[in-house]
C-alpha positions in Angstrom: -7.3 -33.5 2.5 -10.3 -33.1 0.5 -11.8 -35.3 -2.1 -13.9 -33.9 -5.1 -15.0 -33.9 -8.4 -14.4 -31.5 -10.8 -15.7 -30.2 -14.3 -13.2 -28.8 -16.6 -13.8 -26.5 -19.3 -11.9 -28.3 -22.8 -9.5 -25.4 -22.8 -8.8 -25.7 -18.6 -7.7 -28.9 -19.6 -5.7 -28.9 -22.4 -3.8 -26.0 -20.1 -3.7 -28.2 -17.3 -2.4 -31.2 -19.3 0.2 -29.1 -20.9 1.6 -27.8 -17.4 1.6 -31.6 -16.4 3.7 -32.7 -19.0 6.1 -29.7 -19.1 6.9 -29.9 -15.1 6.3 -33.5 -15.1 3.8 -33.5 -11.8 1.1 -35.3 -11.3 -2.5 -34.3 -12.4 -3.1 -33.4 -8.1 -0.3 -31.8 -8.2 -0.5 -29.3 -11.1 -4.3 -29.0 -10.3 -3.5 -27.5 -6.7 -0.3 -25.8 -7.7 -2.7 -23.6 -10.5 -5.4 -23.2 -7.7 -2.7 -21.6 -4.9 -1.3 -19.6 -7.5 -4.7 -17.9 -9.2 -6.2 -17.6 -5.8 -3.4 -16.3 -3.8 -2.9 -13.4 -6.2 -4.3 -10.0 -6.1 -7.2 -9.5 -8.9 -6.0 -6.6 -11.4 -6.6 -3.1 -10.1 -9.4 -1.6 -12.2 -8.1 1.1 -14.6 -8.9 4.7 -14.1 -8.9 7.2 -17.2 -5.8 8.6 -17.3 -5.0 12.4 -15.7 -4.6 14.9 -17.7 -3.1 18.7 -17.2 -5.1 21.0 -19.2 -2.6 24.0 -20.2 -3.8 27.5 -19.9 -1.9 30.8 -20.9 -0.3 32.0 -17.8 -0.7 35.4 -19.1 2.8 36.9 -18.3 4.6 40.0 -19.9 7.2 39.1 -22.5 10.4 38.9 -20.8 9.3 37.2 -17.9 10.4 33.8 -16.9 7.8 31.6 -15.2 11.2 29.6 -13.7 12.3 32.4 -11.5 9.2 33.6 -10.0 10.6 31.9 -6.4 13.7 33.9 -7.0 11.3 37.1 -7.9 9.5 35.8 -4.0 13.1 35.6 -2.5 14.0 38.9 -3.6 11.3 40.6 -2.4 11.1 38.9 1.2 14.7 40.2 1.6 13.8 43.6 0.7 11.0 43.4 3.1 12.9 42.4 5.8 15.5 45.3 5.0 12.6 48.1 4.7 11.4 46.4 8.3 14.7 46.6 10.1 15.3 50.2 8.7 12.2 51.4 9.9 13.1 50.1 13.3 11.5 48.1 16.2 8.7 50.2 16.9 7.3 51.2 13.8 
């Protein structure tokens, strides 16, 4: 245990005082409980600008829909793989 003196700001201490009276602790007790709970917490993380998606124009054809370009991709892998096995294993 460690004895000390400290200097408290008017508003520390009317916060202090407050907590003592509304838990009903003891000034030593209040004083350490406030200490182990401002210390033992992680500081705020500092805040970053927030990330933003500029949108640009794909550029597609009317009549396209941008949601079934991986069914576009499917289709033509499987036609690939047809024209490949046509063809035959040496080709």
């Amino acid at each position: 245990m460690m004895r000390t003196t400290v200097t408290l700001d008017a508003d520390a201490e009317r916060l202090l005082r407050n907590a003592m009276h509304s838990r009903r602790r003891s000034f030593k007790q209040t004083l350490n409980d406030a200490i182990r709970a401002g210390l033992s917490t992680k500081p705020p993380a500092k805040s970053r600008p927030r990330f933003l998606v500029k949108a640009r124009p794909m550029g597609l054809r009317a009549g396209i829909d941008p949601t079934s370009m991986n069914k576009l991709a499917d289709d033509l892998e499987v036609d690939a793989v047809l024209a490949k096995s046509r063809r035959g294993p040496r080709e």
